[in-house]
C-alpha positions in Angstrom: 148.8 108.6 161.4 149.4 112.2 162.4 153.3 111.1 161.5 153.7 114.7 160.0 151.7 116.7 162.4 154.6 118.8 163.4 155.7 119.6 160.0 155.1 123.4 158.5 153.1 124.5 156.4 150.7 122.2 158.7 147.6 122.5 156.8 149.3 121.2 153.6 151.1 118.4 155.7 148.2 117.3 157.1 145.9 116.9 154.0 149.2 115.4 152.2 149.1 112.8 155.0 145.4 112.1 155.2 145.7 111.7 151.3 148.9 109.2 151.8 146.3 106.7 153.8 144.0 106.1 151.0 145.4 104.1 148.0 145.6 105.8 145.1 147.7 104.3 142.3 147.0 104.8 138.6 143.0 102.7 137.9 142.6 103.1 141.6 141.6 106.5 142.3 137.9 106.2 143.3 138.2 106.5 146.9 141.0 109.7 146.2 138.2 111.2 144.3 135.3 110.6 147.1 137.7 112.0 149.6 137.8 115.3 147.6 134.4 115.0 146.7 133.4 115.0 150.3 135.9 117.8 151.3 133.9 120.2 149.0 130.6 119.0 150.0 131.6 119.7 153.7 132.6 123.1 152.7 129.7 123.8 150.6 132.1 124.2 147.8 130.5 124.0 143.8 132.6 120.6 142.4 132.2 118.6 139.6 133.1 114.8 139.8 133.0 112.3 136.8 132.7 108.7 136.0 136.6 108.7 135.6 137.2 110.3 139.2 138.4 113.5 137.6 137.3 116.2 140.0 136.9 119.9 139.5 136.6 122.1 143.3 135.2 125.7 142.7 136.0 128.5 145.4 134.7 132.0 144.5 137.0 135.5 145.0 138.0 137.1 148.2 137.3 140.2 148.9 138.7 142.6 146.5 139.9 140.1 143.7 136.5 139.8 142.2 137.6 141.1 139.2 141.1 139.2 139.4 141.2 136.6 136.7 140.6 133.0 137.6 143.4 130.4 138.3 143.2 127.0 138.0 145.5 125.2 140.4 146.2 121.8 138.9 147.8 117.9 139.6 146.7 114.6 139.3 145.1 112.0 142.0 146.9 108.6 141.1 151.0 107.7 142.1 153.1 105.2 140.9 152.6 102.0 143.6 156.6 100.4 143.2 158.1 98.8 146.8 161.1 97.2 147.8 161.2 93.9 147.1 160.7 92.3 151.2 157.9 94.9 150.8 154.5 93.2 152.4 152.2 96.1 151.8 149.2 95.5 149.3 149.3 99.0 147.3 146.2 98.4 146.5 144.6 98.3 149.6 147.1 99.6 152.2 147.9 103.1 153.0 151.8 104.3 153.2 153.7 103.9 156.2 155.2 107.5 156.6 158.5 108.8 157.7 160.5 112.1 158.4 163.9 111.3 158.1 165.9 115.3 158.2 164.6 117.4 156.0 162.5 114.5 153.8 159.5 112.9 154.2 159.8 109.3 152.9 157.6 106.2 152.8 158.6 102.8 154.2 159.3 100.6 151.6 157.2 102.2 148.9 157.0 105.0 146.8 155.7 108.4 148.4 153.5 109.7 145.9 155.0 113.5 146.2 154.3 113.2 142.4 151.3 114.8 142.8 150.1 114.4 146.1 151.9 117.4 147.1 149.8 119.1 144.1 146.4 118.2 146.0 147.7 118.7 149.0 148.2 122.7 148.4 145.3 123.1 146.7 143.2 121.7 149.6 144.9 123.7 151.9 144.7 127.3 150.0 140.4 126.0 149.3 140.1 125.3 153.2 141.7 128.3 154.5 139.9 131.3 155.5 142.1 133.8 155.5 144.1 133.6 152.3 143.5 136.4 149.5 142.9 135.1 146.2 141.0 135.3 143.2 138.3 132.6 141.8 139.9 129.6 142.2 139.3 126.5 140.2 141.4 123.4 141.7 141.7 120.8 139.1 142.4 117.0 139.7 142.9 114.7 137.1 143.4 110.8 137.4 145.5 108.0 135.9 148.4 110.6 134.6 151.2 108.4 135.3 149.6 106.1 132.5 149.0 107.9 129.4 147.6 111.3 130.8 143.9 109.4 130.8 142.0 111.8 133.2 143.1 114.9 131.5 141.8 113.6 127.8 138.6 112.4 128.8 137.6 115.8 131.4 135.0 117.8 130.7 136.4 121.7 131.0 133.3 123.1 130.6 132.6 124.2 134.5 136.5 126.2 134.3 136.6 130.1 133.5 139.8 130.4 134.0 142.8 131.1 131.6 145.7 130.9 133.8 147.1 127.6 135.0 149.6 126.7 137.7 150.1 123.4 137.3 151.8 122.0 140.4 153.8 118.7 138.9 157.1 119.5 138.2 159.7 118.2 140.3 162.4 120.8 141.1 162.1 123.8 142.8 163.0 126.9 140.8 162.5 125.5 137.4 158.7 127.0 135.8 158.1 124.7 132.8 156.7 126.7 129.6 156.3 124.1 126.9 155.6 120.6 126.0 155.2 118.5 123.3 152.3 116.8 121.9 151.9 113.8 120.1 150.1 110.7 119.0 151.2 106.9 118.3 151.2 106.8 114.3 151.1 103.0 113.7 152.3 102.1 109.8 151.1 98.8 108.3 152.8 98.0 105.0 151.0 94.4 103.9 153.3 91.6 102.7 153.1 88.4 100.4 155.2 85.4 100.6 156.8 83.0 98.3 159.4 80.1 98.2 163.1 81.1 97.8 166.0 78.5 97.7 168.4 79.7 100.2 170.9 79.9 103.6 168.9 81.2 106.9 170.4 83.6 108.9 169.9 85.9 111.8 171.2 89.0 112.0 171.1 91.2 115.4 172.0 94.5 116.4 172.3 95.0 120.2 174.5 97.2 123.0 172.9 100.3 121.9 172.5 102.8 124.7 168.8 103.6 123.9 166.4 106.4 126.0 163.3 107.9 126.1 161.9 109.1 123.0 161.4 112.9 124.4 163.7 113.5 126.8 166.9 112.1 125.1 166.0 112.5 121.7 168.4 115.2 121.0 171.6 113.0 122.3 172.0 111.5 118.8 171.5 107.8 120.1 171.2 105.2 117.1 167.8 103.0 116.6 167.9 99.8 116.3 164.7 99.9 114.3 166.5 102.1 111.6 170.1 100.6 111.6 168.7 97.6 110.7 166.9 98.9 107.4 170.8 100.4 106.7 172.6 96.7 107.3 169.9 94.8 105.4 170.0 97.4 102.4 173.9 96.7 102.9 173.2 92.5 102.3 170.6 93.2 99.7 173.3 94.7 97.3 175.7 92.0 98.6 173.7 89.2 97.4 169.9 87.9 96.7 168.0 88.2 99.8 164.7 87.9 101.1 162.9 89.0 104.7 161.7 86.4 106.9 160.7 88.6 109.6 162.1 91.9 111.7 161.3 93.2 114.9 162.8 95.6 117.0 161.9 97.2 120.1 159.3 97.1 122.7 157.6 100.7 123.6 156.9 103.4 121.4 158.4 106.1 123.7 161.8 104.7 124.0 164.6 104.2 121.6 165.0 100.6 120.7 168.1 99.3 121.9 168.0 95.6 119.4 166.4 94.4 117.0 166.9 91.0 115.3 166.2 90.2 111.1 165.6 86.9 109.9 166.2 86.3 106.0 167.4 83.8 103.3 170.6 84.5 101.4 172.1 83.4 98.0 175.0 83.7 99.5 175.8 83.5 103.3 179.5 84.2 103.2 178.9 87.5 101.4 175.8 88.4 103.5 178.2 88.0 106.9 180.4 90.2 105.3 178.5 92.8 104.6 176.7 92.7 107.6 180.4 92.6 109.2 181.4 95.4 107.3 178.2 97.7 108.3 178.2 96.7 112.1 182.6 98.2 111.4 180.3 102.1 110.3 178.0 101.6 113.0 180.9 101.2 115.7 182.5 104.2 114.1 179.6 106.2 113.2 177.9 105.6 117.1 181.7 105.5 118.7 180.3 108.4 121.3 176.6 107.9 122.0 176.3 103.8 121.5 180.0 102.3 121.8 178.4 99.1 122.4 176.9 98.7 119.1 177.5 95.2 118.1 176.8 93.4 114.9 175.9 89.4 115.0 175.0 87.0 112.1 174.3 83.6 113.2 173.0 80.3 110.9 168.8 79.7 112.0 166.5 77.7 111.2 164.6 78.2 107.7 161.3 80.1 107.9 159.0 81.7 104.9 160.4 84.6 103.1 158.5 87.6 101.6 158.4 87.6 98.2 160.5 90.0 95.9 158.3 92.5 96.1 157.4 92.6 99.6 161.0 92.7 101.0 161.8 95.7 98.9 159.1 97.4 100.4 160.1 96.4 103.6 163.7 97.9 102.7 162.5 101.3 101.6 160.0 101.3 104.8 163.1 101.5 106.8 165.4 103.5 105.1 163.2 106.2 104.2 160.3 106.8 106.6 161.9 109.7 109.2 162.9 109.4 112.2 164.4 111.3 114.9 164.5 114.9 115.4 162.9 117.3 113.1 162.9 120.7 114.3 164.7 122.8 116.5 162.8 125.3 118.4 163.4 128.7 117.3 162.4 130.5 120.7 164.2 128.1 123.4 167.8 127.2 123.0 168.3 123.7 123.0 164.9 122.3 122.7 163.7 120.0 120.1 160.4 121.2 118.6 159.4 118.1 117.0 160.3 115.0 117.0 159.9 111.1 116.4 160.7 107.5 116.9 160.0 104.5 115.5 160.2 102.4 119.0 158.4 98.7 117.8 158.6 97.2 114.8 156.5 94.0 114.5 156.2 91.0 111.7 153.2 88.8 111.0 152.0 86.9 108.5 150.6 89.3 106.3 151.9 92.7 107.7 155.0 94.5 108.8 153.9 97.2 111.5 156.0 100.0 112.5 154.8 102.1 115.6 155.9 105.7 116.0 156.2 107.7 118.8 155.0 111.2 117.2 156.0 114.6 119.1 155.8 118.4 118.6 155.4 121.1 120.8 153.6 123.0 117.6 150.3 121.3 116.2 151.1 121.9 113.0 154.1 120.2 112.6 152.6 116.9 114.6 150.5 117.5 111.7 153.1 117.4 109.3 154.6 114.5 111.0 151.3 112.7 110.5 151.5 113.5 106.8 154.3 112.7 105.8 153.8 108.9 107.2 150.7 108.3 105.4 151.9 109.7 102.1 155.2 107.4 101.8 153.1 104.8 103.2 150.3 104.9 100.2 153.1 105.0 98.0 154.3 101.7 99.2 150.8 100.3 99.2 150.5 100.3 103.3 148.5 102.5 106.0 148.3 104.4 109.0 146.5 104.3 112.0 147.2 106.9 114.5 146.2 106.4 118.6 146.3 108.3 121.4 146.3 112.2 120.0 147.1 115.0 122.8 148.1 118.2 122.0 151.4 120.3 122.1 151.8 123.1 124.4 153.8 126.1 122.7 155.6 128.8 124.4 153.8 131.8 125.0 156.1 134.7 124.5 153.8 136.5 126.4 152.9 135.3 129.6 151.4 137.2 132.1 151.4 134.6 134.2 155.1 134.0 133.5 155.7 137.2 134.4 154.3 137.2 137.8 156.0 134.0 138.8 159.6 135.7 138.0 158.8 138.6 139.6 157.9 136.8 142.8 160.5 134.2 142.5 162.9 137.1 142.6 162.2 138.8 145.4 161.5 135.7 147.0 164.7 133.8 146.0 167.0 136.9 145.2 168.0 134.6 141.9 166.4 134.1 138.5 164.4 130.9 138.1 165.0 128.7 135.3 162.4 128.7 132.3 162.7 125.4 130.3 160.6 123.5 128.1 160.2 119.9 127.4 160.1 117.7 124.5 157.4 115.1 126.8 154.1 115.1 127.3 152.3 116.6 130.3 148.9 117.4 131.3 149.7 121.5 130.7 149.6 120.5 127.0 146.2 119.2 127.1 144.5 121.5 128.7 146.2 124.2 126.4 144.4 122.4 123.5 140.9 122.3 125.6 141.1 126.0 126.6 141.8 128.4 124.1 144.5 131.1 125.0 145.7 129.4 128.5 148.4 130.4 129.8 150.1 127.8 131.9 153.2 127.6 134.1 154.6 124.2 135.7 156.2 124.3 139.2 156.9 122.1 142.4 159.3 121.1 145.2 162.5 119.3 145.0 161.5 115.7 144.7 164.0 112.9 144.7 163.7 109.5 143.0 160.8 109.6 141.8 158.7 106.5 141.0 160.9 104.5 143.2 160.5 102.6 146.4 163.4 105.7 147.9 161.1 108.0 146.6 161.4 111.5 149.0 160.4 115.2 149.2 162.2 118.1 150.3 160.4 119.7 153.6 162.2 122.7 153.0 161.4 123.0 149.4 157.4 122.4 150.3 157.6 125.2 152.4 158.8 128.4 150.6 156.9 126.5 147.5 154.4 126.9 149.8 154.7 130.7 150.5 155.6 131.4 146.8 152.3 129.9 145.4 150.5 132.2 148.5 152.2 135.4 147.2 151.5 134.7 143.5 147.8 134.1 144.6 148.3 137.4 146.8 149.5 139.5 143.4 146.8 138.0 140.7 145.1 141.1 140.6 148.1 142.8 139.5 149.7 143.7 136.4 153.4 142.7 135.9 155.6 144.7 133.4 159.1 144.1 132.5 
């Protein structure tokens, strides 16, 4: 394409645009990994390829860093394929149609794939070049990350000696990343019977709610559907006879549900409405700020089979008293929830309420907890857990050599302080800090706009002094930072 030929640095432009020809969206990452594959192989480079296209290049020390510790530069293969509607390209087949437009690079009607292209991109560069200090270097490319992190979970780490990560995925320049949460999918099952009961149907709704993800916006106080509706129904329990139908709420684990609907049979449908009336009034009040479209509605429906008795009372307490939200502050990091979670889906069948939890912490232990906790209410109300998908937190290091030489480079560099941050998501930092004991792992990259979308662009500018900040650190790594 050669459509960013004239763009500095040219070595990383010009792998970023070779990579930008081969499709390479999340469960289509083969030919991404060959191309690697056969970048080390040309260069007689030791690599390590898998069955999942994860892909591990090996360059041994310069001259004079042999005894530098090892760094592992790390990002993942696959983007996220979205395009503008009149879009003809097949994403699956098709590379992108590049364009400089100022100081961005942009695709034509799709989405760039700056998250992580850029990532590989670098490292390729600082493996091919021939006059670039560094110590052993262990480039580290991991696959189908923009779906669940799969690459990263399933790699064999074996082959790395290093201890010091860069991880080149974050998407503004001058903010390192520190910390991330780990977490699981805790999935509660609380079994249910069902009996005849004499009664008016009703559906109740709560909707307008404002919802989020389950990380990043956790701490904005947002109501759950999910959980406001164990509060109203408790509220038309002790209103009048009542019995569940069904309740479901929600439809991904990571974000905050924003309705959920409740059918049941009532003794009394004038007195249910008004209580449900009456507790969609505190919602409005209570959520005035974060969810001021918070809206209460109880319509007549069709009858259905209740739960017996028993069953909905169980049903009750499972919503009212399993946790939810956030936990824990962090005690090192202003600001930042520690631990964390979210009851994002809540299903009815036949047999079996299920309630799926999105389960964060940024410490272990606590996830732990978390886990716990969940299992031991639910054996107390005769139910179960099942937990999917475990990755591991990634906790601040309060000493970070690593750190430490990023500031001090930044510094000079920038003549202004970076900012250190941690957050309350997942990222691939966190699972390697669970493969490799004692990592120490710092998150950068350029300024990226729009992300995942079809006006998806990167910052030329940024790329470049990210470019010559990442060749200084590499230039110090056999140095010793103090503060």
């Amino acid at each position: 394409m050669n459509v960013l030929s004239n763009l500095e640095p040219k070595s990383v432009f010009r792998f970023f645009e070779d990579l930008c020809a081969i499709p390479h969206g999340s469960r289509n990452t083969k030919a991404i990994s060959d191309y690697c594959a056969a970048f080390a192989k040309e260069r007689g480079l030791e690599h390590y390829q898998d069955q999942d296209n994860n892909i591990i290049i090996i360059k041994e020390a310069t001259a004079g860093y042999e005894n530098a510790p090892a760094i592992i530069l790390q990002g993942h293969l696959d983007m996220v394929c979205e395009k503008e509607h009149d879009c003809t390209k097949d994403m699956d087949k098709e590379g992108l149609d590049l364009m400089v437009e100022g100081d961005f690079v942009t695709a034509k009607g799709t989405t760039l794939g700056g998250d992580d292209g850029i990532a590989v991109a670098m490292a390729l560069a600082i493996l091919d070049a021939k006059d670039i200090p560094h110590p052993r270097l262990e480039a580290v490319f991991t696959v189908d990350e923009e779906i669940g992190m799969l690459g990263a979970v399933s790699m064999d780490v074996s082959p790395l000696k290093g201890r010091q990560l860069l991880n080149l995925d974050s998407e503004e320049e001058g903010v390192f990343t520190v910390s991330c949460a780990g977490g699981n999918v805790t999935t509660c099952l609380l079994p249910i019977a069902r009996a005849p009961f004499q009664g008016s149907a009703l559906t109740i709704t709560i909707s307008g709610l404002q919802g989020g993800h389950s990380g990043t916006e956790i701490h904005k106080g947002r109501a759950n559907a999910n959980m406001l509706m164990g509060r109203l129904l408790q509220a038309v329990a002790a209103a009048t006879e009542m019995r569940i139908v069904a309740v479901n709420g929600g439809l991904k684990d990571n974000a905050i549900p924003i309705k959920t609907q409740a059918q049941v049979l009532v003794a009394d449908a004038a007195a249910a409405k008004a209580a449900a009336q009456e507790m969609g009034a505190c919602f409005a009040a209570e959520y005035r700020v974060t969810d001021p479209n918070v809206a209460v509605s109880v319509e007549d429906a069709g009858e259905g089979e209740a739960m017996d008795a028993a069953s909905t009372k169980k049903v009750l307490c499972m919503l009212t008293c399993l946790p939810n939200g956030v936990q824990v502050m962090s005690a090192d990091i202003a600001g930042l929830v520690q631990t964390s979670l979210n009851l994002g889906i809540l299903t009815t069948e036949d047999s079996v309420v299920r309630a799926s939890f999105c389960v964060r912490s940024s410490v272990d232990s606590q996830k732990e907890m978390l886990k716990a906790r969940l299992s031991s209410l639910m054996e107390q109300l005769g139910g179960s857990v099942e937990f999917f998908g475990e990755y591991s937190g990634w906790e601040y290091l309060a000493d970070s050599p690593l750190r430490d030489r990023l500031v001090a480079v930044f510094r000079e560099q920038y003549s202004r302080e970076p900012r250190i941050e941690a957050i309350h998501a997942g990222v691939e930092c966190g699972i390697f800090a669970g493969k490799l004991p004692g990592l120490d792992c710092v998150s950068i990259g350029p300024d990226l706009f729009e992300i995942h979308t079809p006006r998806e662009r990167m910052s030329i500018s940024s790329v470049q002094r990210l470019w010559n900040f990442v060749l200084e650190v590499l230039k110090r790594s056999k140095q010793t930072i103090c503060n």
